[in-house]
C-alpha positions in Angstrom: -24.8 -3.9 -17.1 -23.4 -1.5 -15.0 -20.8 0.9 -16.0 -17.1 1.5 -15.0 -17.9 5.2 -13.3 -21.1 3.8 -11.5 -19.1 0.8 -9.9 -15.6 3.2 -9.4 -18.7 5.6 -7.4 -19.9 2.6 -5.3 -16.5 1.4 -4.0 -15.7 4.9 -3.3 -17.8 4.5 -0.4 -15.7 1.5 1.2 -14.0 2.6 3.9 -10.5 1.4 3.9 -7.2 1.6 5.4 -4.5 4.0 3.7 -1.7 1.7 2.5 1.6 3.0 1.1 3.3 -0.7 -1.0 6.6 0.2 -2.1 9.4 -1.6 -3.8 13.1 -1.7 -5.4 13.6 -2.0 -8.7 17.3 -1.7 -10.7 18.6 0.2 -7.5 15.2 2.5 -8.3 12.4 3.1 -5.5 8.8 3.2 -6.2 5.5 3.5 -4.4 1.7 3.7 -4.5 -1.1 3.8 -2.6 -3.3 1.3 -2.2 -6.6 0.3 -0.3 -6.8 -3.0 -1.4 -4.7 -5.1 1.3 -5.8 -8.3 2.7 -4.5 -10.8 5.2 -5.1 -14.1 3.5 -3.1 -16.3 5.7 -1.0 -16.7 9.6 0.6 -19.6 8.4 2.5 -18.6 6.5 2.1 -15.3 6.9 0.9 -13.8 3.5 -0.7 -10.4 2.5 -2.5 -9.9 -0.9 -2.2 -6.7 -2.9 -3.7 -5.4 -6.3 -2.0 -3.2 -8.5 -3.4 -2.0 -11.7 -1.1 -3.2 -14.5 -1.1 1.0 -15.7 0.6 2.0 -12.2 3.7 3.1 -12.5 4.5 0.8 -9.3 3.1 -2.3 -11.2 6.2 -3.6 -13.1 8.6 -2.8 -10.6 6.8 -5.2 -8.0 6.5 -7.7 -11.1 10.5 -7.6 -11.9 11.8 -7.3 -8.2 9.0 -9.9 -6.7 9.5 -7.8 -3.7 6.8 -4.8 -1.9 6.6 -3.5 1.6 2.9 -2.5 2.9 3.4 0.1 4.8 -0.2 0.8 6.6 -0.3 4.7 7.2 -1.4 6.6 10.2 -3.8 9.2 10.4 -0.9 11.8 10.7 0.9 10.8 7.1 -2.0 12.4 5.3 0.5 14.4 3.4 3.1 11.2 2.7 -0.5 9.6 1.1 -1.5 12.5 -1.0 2.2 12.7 -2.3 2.4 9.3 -3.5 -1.2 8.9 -4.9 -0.6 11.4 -7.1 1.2 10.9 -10.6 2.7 14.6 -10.3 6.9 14.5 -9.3 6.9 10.7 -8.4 10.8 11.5 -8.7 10.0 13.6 -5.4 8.3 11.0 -3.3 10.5 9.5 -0.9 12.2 12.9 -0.3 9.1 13.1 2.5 9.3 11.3 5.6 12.1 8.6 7.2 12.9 5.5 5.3 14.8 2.0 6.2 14.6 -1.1 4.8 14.1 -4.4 6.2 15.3 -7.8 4.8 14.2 -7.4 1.1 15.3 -4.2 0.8 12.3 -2.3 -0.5 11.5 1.0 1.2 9.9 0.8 5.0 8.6 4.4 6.0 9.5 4.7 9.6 6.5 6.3 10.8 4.0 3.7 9.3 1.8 2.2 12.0 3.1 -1.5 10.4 5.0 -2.1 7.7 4.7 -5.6 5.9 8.2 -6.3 4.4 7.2 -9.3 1.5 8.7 -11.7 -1.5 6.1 -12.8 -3.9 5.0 -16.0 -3.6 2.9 -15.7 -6.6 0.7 -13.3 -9.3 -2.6 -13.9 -11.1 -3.8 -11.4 -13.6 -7.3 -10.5 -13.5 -8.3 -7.7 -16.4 -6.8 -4.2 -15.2 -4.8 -5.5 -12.2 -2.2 -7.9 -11.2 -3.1 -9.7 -7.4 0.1 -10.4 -5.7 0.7 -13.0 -3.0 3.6 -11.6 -0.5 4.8 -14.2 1.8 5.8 -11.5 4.7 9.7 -12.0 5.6 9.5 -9.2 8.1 7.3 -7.0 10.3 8.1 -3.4 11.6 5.9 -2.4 14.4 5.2 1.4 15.6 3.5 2.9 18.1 -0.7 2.5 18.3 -1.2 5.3 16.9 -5.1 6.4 14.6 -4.9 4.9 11.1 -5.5 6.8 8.3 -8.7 6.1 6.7 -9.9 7.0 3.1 -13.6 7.5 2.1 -16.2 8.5 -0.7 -13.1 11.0 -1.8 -12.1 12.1 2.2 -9.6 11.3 4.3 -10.2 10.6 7.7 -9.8 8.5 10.9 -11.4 6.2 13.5 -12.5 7.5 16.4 -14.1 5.5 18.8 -17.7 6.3 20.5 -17.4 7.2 24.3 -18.6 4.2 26.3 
């Protein structure tokens, strides 16, 4: 059986995307990065998101049944430290421009897309919570390099000269 640290050591070597899901709760705003996004469906359009059931970002998205994905670019490395770490969480959202869309939960202006959704549905599965969004809106920036997060490193795609 393998253990927790080797598999945690392993998936630390998927490269991902850098996703910032934040939400509205009791007038209160809260975020958390996230790798694990997934288009699971065009019609309708849905997203699927897994929070850990410890993360202070968990129960807010489980009370509202509302989260924006807000997919970072390479140049909100700072915005993506901030909000993965647990330190001054009541200091987050004083970095960068925010708007909503039509739920209401926070949209950071310079994300590359941001994902405005209402849970459709949740299914526990041990640590986490997998959440269904059914998008209501899209926010679309400028094509700009996404921010990409590896074996403990941030960096970004560049593509090979043809």
């Amino acid at each position: 059986m393998i253990s927790t640290n080797e598999f945690k050591a392993g998936m630390r070597r998927l490269v991902s995307g850098v996703s910032l899901v934040t939400t509205l709760s009791a007038e209160e705003k809260h975020g958390t990065i996230v790798t694990s996004v997934t288009s699971v469906s065009a019609d309708p359009p849905t997203l699927l998101i897994c929070l850990n059931r410890g993360n202070s970002c968990h129960d807010a998205v489980m009370s509202s049944r509302v989260f924006c994905v807000n997919l970072l670019a390479r140049r909100s490395e700072e915005i993506s430290r901030r909000f993965a770490s647990p330190q001054n969480r009541e200091q987050r959202f004083q970095v960068g421009n925010w708007t909503t869309l039509v739920t209401g939960a926070p949209v950071l202006q310079d994300a590359m897309a941001s994902f405005d959704c209402r849970v459709s549905h949740s299914i526990e599965a041990h640590s986490h919570t997998i959440f269904l969004g059914h998008i209501e809106d899209i926010r679309l920036a400028e094509t700009l390099p996404p921010l990409l997060y590896g074996s403990g490193m941030y960096g970004d795609f560049t593509p090979a000269p043809m």
